[in-house]
C-alpha positions as CSV (number, residue, x, y, z in Angstrom):
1,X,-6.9,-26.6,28.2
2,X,-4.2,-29.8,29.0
3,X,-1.1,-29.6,29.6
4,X,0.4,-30.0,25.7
5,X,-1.6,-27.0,24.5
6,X,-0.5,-24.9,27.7
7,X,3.2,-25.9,27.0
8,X,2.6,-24.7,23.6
9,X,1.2,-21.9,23.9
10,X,4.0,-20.8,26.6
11,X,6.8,-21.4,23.9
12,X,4.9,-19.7,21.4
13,X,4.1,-16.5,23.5
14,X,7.6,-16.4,24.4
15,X,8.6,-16.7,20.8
16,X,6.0,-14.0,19.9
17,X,7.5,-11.7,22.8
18,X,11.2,-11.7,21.6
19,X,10.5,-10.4,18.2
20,X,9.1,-7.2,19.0
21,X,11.6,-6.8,21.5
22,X,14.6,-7.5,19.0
23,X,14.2,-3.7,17.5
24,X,14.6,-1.8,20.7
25,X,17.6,-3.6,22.2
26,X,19.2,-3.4,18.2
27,X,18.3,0.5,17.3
28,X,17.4,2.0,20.2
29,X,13.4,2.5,19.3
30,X,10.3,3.7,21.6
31,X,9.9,1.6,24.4
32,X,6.3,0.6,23.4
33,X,7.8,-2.6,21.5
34,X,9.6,-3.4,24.5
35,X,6.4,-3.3,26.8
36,X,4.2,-4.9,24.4
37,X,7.1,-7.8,24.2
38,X,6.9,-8.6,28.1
39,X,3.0,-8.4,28.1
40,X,3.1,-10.9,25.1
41,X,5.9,-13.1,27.3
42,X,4.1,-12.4,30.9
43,X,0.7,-13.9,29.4
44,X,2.4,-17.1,28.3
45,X,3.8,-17.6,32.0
46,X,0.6,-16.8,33.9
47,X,-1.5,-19.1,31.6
48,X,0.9,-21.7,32.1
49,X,0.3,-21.1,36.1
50,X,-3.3,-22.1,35.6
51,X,-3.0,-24.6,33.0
52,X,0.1,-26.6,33.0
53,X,-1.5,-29.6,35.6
54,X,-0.5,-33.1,36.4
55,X,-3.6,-34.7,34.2
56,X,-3.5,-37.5,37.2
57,X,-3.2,-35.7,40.3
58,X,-4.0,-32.1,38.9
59,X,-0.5,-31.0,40.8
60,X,0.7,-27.8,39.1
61,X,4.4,-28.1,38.1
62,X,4.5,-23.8,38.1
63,X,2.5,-22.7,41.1
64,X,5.0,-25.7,43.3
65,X,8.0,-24.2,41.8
66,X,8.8,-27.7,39.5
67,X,11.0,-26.8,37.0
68,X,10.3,-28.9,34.3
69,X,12.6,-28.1,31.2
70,X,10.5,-30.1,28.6
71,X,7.7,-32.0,28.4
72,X,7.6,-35.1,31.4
73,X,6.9,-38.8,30.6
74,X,6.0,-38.2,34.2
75,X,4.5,-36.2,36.8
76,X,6.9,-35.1,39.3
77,X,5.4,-35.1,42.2
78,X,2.8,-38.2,41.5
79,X,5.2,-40.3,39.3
80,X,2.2,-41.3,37.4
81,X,3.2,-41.9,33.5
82,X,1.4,-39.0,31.6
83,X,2.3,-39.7,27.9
């Protein structure tokens, strides 16, 4: 997987997680939505920790604590243009 499709998938998982977790903080319901909502937004992090990669150097941007708020025209750490 590159680095677009990880950065996608993140955003989508996270996206995914919040609407099953919109019902218990509203009404009060079982916690099971709640649970299934942070497995749904854990998996988008930890896939992101194995596949968002410098496509240069292969330097990973989660695993060194980059925070990179969208997606780079550069790699931090290699300052290679990416895109």
């Amino acid at each position: 997987m590159d680095w677009k499709k990880s950065w996608a998938l993140m955003w989508v998982c996270y996206l995914i997680g919040v609407i099953p977790l919109a019902p218990p903080l509203l009404a009060g319901a079982g916690k099971g939505w709640a649970a299934a909502a942070v497995l749904v937004m854990a998996a988008g992090y930890f896939q992101t920790v194995f596949f968002f990669n410098c496509p240069r150097c292969g330097y990973n941007w989660v695993k060194h604590r980059m925070y990179v708020p969208r997606l780079p025209h550069r790699c931090p750490h290699c300052g290679e243009f990416i895109w």
